[in-house]
N, C-alpha and C positions, 0 to 999 in steps of 0.2 A: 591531523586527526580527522577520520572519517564520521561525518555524523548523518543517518538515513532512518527515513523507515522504512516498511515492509514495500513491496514493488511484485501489487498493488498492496495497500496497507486494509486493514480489517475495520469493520463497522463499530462505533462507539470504543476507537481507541485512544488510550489518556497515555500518553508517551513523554517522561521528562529525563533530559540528559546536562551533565554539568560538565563541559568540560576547562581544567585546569590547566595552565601551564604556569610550571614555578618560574621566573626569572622574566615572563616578556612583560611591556609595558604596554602594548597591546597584543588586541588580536584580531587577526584576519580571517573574513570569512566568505568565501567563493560557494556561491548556489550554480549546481550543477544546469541548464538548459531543461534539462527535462522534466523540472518540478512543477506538478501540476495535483490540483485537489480539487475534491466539490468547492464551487462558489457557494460564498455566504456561511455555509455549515462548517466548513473544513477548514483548520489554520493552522500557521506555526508561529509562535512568539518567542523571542529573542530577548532575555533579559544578561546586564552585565553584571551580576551580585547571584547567591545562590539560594537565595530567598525568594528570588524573582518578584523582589520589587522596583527595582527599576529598569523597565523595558527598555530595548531597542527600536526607535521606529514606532512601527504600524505592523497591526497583524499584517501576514504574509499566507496568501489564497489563491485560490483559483489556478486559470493557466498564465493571465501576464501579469501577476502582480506579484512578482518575485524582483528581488533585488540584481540588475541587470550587469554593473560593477560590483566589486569586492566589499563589505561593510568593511570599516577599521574601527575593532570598539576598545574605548581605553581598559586598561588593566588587563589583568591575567587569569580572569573567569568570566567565560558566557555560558548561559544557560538556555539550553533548548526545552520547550512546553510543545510537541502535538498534541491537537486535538480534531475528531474526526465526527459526526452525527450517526444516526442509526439509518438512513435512507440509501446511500451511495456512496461508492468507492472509487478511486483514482489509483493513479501512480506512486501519490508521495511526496517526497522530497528527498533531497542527497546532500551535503554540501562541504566543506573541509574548512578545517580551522588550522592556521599555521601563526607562528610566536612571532612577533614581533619586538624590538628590543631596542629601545630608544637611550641612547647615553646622553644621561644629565650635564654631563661637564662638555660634551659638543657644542660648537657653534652650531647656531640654529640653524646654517644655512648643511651643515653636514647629518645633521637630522631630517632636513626634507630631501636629502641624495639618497640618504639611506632608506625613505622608505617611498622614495618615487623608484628607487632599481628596488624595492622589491616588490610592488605592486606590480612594476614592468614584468618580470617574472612570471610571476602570477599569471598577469593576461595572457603574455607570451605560449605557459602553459597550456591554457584553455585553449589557445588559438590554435598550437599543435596536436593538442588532445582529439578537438572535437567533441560536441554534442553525444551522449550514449547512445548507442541504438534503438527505436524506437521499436516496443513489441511486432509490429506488425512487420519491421523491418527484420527484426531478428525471423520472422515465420516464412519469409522469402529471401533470407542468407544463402540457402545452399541454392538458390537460384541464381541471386546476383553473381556468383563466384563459380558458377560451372562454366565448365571450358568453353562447350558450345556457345555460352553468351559473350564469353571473355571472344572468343575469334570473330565473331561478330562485329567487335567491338575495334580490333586489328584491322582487319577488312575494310571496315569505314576509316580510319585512321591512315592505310594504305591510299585509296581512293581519292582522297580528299589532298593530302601530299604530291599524286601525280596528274592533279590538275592544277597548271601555270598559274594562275590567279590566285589561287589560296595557301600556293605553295609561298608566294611572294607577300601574302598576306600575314601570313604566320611568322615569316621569318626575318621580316623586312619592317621597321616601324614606320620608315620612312617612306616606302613606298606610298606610289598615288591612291592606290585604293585602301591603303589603311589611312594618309590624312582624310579621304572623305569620309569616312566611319568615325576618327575622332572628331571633325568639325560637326559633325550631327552627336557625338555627346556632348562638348560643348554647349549646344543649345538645352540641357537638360541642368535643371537644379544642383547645381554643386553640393556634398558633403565634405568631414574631415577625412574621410577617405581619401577623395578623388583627389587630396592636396599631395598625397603620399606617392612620391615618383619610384618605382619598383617596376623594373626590366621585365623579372618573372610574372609580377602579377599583369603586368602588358599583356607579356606574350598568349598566357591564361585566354584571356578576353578577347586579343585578335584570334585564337584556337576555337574558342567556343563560338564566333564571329562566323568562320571557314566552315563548321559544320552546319551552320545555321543556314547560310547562303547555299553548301553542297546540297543538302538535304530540301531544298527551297530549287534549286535549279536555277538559280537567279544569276550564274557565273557571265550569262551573254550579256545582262542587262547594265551592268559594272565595267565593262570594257575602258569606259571614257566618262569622263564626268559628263561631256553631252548628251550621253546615250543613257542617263539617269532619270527614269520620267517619275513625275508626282506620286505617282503610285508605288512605285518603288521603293523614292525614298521614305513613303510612310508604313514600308514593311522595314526600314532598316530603321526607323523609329524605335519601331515596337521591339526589334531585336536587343538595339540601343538599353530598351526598358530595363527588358531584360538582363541584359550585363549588369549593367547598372548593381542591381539587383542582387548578382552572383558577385560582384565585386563586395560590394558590403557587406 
């Protein structure tokens, strides 16, 4: 069940929605990325009864104080309360509610499979979905997607491919210039990310790595780890940062 407001939503609006599912014993609810309202003035509250006396949480406002995982609230009614001031206007909010359904006569242990694979799902979703587009994104769409910037785009991808180094970079994990690029994230803060061994999302990172270096001219300076001066390696830091970054 989709639950939203307006995008952007209107001054001094009072917005309450109930929604019902007969049969689940909870329910899940996923906030979209892009949910954002005036601070302080502007909120949404989450109650599990249709009286909306017994909240969910904490008001829910601003741009990062939205619920960053899934809520799982018991029973089979949540209720949405916006409210909005008379000064300023935002985006909103978006979020989706799906049923949950817990059998009493299960072992507890097949009640926490059944609702760890369907949270998995869930994120899974999100993670393929992606974020909504952002107004200002959508006002340069037919920019992002015209051909001239698409061959642009070919061209550097071409380029980058028939140069030996990045060619070996990309495609190779084992090569010598991609362990020196792992040993310099090594030196960087671990997350549960970086626990997570995935081929593709490697190869990702060595890619965005090869354009980094193409686009940097840095291909002579990589030759041999000897020929790697301090200066260097503190552009390959920063690059590092950056992955980093796009990996998470």
């Amino acid at each position: 069940v989709l639950v939203e407001s307006a995008h952007p939503y209107a001054l001094e609006t009072e917005m309450k929605q109930i929604v019902k599912i007969t049969g689940a014993t909870h329910l899940v609810v996923s906030f979209d990325s892009s949910c954002c309202t005036n601070e302080g003035t502007d909120y949404l509250e989450l109650f599990n009864d249709e009286l909306c006396k017994n909240p969910v949480l904490t008001r829910f406002g601003g741009r990062e104080n939205w619920p960053k995982i899934p809520l799982v609230i018991p029973g089979d009614t949540v209720t949405f309360h916006f409210h909005s001031g008379a000064f300023q206007i935002n985006w909103g909010f978006r979020c989706y509610v799906s049923a949950l359904t817990l059998n009493s006569t299960y072992h507890w242990l097949h009640d926490i499979q059944a609702t760890t694979v369907k949270l998995a799902t869930i994120c899974a979703n999100n993670l393929y979905s992606g974020r909504s587009l952002h107004p200002n994104e959508k006002l340069l769409e037919k920019w992002l997607e015209s051909p001239l910037l698409s061959a642009a785009f070919n061209q550097t991808s071409q380029l980058i491919t028939q140069d030996k180094l990045l060619f070996v970079l990309i495609n190779d994990a084992n090569s010598q210039i991609a362990k020196i690029i792992d040993s310099i994230m090594q030196t960087l803060p671990t997350s549960l990310i970086d626990r997570v061994k995935n081929a593709q999302i490697s190869q990702t990172i060595r890619l965005y790595f090869a354009a980094c270096i193409h686009h940097m001219q840095l291909q002579s300076k990589l030759q041999s780890i000897e020929s790697i001066t301090n200066e260097t390696k503190e552009i390959l830091l920063q690059i590092c940062k950056e992955a980093k970054k796009l990996k998470n």
